[in-house]
C-alpha positions in Angstrom: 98.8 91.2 108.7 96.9 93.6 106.5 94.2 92.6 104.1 95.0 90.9 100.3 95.6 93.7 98.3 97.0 92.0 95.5 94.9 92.6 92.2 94.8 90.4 89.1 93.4 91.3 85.7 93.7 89.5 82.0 94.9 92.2 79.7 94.5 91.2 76.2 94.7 93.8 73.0 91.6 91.6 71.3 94.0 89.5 69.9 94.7 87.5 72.8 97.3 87.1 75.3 100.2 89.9 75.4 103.3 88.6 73.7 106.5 89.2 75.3 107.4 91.8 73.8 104.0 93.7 74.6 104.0 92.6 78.0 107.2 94.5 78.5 106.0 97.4 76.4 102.5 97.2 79.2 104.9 96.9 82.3 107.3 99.9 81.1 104.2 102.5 80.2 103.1 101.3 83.9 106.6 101.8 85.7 105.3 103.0 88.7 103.8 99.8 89.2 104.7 95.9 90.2 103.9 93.5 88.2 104.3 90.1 87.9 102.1 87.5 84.9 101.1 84.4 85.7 101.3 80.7 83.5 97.7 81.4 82.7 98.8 85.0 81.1 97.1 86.9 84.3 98.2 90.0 85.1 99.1 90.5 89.0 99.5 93.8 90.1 101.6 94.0 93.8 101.3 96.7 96.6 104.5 98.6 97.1 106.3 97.4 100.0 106.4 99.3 103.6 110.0 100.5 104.6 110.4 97.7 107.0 110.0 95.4 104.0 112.0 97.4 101.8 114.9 97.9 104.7 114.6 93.7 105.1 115.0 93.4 101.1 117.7 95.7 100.8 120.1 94.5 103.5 119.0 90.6 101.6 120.4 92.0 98.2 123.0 94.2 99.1 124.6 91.0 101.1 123.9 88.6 97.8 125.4 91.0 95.6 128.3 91.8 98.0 128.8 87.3 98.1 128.4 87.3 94.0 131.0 89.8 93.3 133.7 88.2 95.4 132.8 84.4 94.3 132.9 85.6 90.4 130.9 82.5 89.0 127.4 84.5 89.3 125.1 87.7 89.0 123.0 89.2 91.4 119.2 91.2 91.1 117.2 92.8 93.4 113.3 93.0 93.4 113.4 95.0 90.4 114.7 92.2 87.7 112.0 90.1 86.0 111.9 86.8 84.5 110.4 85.1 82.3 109.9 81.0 83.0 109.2 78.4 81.2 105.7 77.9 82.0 104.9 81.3 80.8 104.9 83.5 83.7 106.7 86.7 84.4 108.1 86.3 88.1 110.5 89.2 90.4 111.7 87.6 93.4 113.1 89.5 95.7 116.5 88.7 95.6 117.8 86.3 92.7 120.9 84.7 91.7 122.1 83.9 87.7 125.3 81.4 86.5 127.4 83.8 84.3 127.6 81.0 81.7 123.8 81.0 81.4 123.6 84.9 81.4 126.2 84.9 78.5 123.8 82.5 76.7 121.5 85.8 76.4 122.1 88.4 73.4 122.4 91.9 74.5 118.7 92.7 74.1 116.9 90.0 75.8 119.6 90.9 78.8 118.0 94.8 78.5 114.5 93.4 78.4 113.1 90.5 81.4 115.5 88.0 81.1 114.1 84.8 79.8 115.3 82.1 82.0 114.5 80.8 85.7 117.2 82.2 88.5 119.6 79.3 89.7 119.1 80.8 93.7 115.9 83.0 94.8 114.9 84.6 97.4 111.2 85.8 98.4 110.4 88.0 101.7 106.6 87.4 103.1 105.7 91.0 103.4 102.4 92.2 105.8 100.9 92.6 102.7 101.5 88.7 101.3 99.3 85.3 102.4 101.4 83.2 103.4 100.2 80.4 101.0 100.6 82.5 97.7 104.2 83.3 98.6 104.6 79.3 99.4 102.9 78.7 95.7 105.6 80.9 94.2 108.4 79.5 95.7 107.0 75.9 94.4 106.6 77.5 91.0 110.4 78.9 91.2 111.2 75.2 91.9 109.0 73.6 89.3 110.6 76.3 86.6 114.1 74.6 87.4 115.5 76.7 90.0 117.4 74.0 92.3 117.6 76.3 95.4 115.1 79.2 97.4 114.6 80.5 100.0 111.6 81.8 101.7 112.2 84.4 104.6 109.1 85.0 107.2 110.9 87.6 109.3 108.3 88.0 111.6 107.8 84.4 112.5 111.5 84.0 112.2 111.3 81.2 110.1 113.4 80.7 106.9 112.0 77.7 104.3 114.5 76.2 102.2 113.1 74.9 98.8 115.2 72.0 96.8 113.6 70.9 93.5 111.2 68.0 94.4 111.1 67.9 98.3 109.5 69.2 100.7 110.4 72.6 102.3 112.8 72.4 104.9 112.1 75.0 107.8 114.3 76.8 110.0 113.3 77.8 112.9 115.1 81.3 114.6 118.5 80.3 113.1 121.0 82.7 113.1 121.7 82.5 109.9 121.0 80.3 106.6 123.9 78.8 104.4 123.8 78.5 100.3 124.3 75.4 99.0 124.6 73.9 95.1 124.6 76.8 93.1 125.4 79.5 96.1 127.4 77.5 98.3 129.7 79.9 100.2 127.1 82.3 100.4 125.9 82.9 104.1 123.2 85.5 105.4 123.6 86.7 108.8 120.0 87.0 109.4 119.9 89.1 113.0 118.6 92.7 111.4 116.5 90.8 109.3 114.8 89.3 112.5 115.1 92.6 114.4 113.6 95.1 111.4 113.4 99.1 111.6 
């Protein structure tokens, strides 16, 4: 694993904490970086992934969004999509998940903005970069926010955590694959060059 390299800063424009709308104004003017909020109005700047990360993510969302098109009843995002929870923070998981009938809830600008609503499914990667523990604290926080299904992937380890709305995590340990259930259920990731990597 390489060292922390997350960094986290309060930004405030002497008026306080950012509004929405500014925080998306502060996250555009800094494309070329990740970042994430926290409740407390924190701003967590990420690391860019390494290619191995990046291949694992994009075989993840390329089969979620292959699954979502051909069950109809939901949208997919990749690591790029933010949203905005109810507890306050700004979250991107790495692969997410949306009912249609929630999405259509949204008017057309807070759809072209981060969308303001917690995912139904997500997915988070542990990167070299990531502790272990933060990623776990996320995935609670996903849960607490009213997602009712994630998963955590630990490649390396080979160990997927399932996380259901107040329960423990559920691991599984060098399984073949991991099955969707409630929201996503029909959805099924073949996890073998996720375990294998570049």
């Amino acid at each position: 694993m390489f060292p922390d390299v997350e960094t986290r800063a309060r930004v405030d424009n002497g008026a306080g904490p950012m509004s929405e709308a500014d925080f998306f104004d502060f996250c555009s003017q800094n494309s070329d970086l990740r970042i994430e909020r926290d409740a407390n109005g924190e701003i967590i700047i990420m690391p860019p992934t390494g290619g191995e990360t990046s291949y694992r993510n994009c075989k993840l969302s390329a089969r979620l969004n292959i699954w979502a098109e051909r069950d109809g009843r939901g949208d997919a995002f990749d690591s790029n999509g933010e949203f905005l929870l109810p507890n306050g923070a700004a979250r991107s998981p790495d692969a997410s998940w949306v009912l249609k009938t929630r999405l259509d809830r949204l008017t057309r600008e807070e759809k072209r903005r981060f969308i303001p609503l917690c995912p139904d499914f997500v997915v988070e990667l542990v990167s070299p970069s990531d502790r272990l523990s933060r990623v776990k604290a996320k995935m609670r926080e996903w849960m607490e926010n009213g997602a009712p299904l994630g998963w955590l992937i630990d490649a390396d380890s080979r160990i997927v955590y399932v996380y259901r709305p107040g329960q423990d995590a559920e691991e599984l340990v060098n399984v073949d694959h991991v099955a969707g259930e409630g929201p996503v259920d029909g959805f099924r990731l073949e996890l073998g060059d996720i375990w294998e990597g570049l």
